[in-house]
C-alpha positions in Angstrom: 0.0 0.0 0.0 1.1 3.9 -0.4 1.7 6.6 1.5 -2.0 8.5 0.5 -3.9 5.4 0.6 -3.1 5.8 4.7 -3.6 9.2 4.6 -7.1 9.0 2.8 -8.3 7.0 5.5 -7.1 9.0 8.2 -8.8 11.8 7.0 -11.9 9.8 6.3 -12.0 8.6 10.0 -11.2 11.7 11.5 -14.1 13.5 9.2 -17.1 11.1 9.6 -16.5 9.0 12.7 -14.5 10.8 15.4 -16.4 9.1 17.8 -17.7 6.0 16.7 -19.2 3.5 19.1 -18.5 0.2 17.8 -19.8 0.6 14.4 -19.9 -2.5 12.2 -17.6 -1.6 9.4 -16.4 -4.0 6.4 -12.9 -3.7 4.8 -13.1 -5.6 1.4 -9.2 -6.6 0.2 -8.6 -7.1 3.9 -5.4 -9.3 3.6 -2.9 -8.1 5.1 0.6 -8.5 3.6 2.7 -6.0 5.1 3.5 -5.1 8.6 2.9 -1.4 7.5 -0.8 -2.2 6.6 -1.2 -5.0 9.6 -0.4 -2.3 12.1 -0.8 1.2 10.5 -4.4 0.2 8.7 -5.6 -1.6 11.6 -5.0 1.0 14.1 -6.6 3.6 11.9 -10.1 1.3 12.4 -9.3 0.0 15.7 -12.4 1.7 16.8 -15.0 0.0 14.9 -16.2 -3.9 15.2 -14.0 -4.7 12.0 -14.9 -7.7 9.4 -12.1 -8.6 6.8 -13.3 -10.0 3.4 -11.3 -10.9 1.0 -11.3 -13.7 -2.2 -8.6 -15.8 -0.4 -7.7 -16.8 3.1 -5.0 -15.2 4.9 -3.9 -12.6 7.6 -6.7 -10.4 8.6 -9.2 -12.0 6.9 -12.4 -12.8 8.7 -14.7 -14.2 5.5 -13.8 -15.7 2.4 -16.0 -15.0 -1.1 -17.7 -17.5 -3.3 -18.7 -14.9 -5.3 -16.7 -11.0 -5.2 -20.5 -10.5 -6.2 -22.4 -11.6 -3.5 -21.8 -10.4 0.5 -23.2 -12.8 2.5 -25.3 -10.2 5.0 -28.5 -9.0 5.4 -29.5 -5.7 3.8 -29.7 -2.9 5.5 -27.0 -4.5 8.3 -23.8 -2.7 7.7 -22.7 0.7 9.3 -19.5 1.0 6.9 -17.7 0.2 4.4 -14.4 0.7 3.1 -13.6 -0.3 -0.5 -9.9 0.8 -0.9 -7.7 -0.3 -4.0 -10.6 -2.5 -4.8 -12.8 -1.2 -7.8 -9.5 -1.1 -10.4 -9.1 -4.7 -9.4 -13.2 -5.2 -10.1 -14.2 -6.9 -13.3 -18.0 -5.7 -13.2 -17.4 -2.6 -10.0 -20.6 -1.4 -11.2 -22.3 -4.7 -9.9 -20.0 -4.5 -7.0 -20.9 -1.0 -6.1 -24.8 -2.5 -6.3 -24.2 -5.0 -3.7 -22.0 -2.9 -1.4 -25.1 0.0 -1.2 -27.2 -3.2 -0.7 -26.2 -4.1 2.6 -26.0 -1.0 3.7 -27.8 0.5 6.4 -30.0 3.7 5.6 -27.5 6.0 7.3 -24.7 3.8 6.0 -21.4 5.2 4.5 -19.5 3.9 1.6 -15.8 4.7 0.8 -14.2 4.8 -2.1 -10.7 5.1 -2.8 -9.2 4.0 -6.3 -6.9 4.7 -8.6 -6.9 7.6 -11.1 -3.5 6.7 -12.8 -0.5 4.8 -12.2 1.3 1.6 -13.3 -0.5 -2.0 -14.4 -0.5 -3.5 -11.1 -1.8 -7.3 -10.9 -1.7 -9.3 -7.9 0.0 -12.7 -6.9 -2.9 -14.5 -7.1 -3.6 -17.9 -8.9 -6.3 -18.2 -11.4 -6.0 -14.5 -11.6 -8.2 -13.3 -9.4 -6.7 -10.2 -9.0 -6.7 -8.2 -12.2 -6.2 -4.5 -13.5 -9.2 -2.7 -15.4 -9.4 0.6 -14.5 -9.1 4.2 -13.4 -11.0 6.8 -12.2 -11.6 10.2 -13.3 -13.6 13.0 -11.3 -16.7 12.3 -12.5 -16.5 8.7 -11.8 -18.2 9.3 -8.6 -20.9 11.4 -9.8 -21.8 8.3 -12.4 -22.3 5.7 -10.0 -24.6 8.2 -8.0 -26.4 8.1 -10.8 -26.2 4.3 -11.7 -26.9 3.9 -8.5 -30.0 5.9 -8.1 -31.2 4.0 -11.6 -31.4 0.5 -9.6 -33.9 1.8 -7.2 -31.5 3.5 -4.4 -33.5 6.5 -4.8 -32.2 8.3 -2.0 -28.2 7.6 -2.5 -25.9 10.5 -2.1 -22.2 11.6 -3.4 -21.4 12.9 -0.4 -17.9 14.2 -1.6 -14.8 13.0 -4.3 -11.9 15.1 -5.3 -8.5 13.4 -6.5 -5.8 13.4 -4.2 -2.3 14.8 -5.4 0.4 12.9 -5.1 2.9 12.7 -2.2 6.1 10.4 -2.2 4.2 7.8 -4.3 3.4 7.9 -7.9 -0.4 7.3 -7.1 -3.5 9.8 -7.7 -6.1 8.5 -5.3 -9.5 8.9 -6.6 -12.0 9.1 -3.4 -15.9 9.3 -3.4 -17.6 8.7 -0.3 -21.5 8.2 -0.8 -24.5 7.9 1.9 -27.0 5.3 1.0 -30.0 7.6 2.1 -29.1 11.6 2.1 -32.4 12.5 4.3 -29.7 11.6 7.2 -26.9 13.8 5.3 -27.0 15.8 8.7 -25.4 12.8 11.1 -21.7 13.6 8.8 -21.7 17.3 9.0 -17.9 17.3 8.1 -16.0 16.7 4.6 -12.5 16.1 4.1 -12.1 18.6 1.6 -13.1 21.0 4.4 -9.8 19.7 6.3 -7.1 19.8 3.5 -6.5 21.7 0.2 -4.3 18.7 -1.3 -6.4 17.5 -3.4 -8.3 19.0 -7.2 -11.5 18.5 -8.5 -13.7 18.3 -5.7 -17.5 17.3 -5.5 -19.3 18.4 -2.6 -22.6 17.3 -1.7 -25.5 20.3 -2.5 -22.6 22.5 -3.9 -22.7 23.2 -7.5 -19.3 23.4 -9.5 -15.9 21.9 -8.9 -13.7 22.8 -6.0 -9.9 23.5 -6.8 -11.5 22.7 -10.9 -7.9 21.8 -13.2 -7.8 20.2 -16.8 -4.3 18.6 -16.3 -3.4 15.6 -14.5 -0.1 15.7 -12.5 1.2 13.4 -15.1 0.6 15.0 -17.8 1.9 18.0 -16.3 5.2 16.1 -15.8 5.1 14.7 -18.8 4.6 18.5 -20.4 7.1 19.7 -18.4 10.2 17.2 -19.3 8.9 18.0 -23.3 9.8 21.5 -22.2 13.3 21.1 -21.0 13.9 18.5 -23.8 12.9 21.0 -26.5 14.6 23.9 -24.6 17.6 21.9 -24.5 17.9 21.0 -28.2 17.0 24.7 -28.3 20.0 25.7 -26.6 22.2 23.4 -28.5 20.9 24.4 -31.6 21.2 28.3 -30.7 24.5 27.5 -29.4 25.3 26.2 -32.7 24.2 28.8 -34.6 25.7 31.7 -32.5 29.3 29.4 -32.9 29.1 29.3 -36.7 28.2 32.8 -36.7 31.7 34.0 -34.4 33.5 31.3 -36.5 32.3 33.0 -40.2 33.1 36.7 -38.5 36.9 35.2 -37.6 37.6 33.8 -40.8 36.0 36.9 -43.2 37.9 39.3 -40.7 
């Protein structure tokens, strides 16, 4: 895991459940297989009555799928959920993102946080289970509203999404954090985008336009600006170049 995908969740925590009582919260891609996510991730939800699911046994994982598809609980039973590096890994995320608001409760919370660039990353997995579809763009969030809202979750909300910049990591967190029923939009009162500016195009729920709006991705800004030093380079040589021949013809017709 990277060094934003911990800071995401920190933020997330602090914003919508600085006091939690216990809540039942799912982590889906639970497995842990680095003492940096065993200890740091874990502390970060120590707080909440924690279920790991995840497609294969292993550390930190409480239930096992038959189906990524299907969540074996009752709808309307879940406080939380937390859906981190998953949806790039997702064949059909659109019929995961179904299921996730399904079990749900009314006031639930979903979080999102996925990819919006970086390397073709599979996993270790056998029988490939763990593949590599996809990024996400700012209006990603807004569409599965939408989508969502289509298959009869009338009431679902986009509570916020923005794209994280990047710190030490090459990776542009996408994040969108929904409410499965915005009548109870008041119990989360705080955003993260509120709480830090690191972060461009922002959604926030009943607020029109696009916070801290920007055309250009970091990479392609990189990738603009080492065009610019390569073709001010060869314009320096060439310049160079031109200014020699010109001291050289002065020389030899003086």
């Amino acid at each position: 895991m990277h060094d934003t995908s911990f800071e995401n969740l920190e933020l997330f925590v602090e914003s919508y459940f600085p006091d939690n009582d216990g809540l039942k919260l799912i982590d889906i891609g639970s497995r842990l297989r680095t003492p940096e996510k065993k200890f740091k991730w874990r502390g970060l939800l120590k707080n909440f009555t924690y279920i790991g699911v995840d497609l294969v046994e292993g550390d930190n994982v409480d239930l096992v799928l038959d189906d990524p598809y299907v969540y074996p609980f009752d709808d309307n039973s879940v406080d939380v959920i937390i859906a981190n590096s998953i949806f790039e890994h997702s064949e059909f995320f659109w019929e995961l993102f179904l299921e996730l608001l399904r079990i749900l409760k009314p006031t639930g919370i979903l979080y999102i946080n996925a990819p919006s660039n970086g390397d073709f990353h599979r996993g270790s997995f056998e029988q490939d289970l763990l593949v590599d579809v996809y990024r996400f763009y700012p209006d990603s969030g807004k569409a599965l509203e939408k989508w969502g809202i289509k298959n009869n979750f009338l009431n679902l909300g986009l509570l916020e999404s923005y794209t994280f910049k990047k710190r030490s990591k090459m990776w542009n967190d996408y994040v969108a954090i929904y409410i499965k029923d915005k009548n109870y939009v008041e119990n989360y009162p705080n955003r993260i985008i509120n709480n830090t500016n690191h972060f461009y195009n922002g959604y926030y729920f009943g607020e029109k336009g696009i916070r801290n709006y920007k055309v250009l991705t970091e990479d392609h800004e990189t990738i603009l600006s080492k065009e610019y030093f390569k073709r001010l380079g060869k314009y320096m040589v060439t310049t160079m170049k031109s200014i020699y021949k010109f001291v050289r013809g002065t020389k030899e017709t003086g």
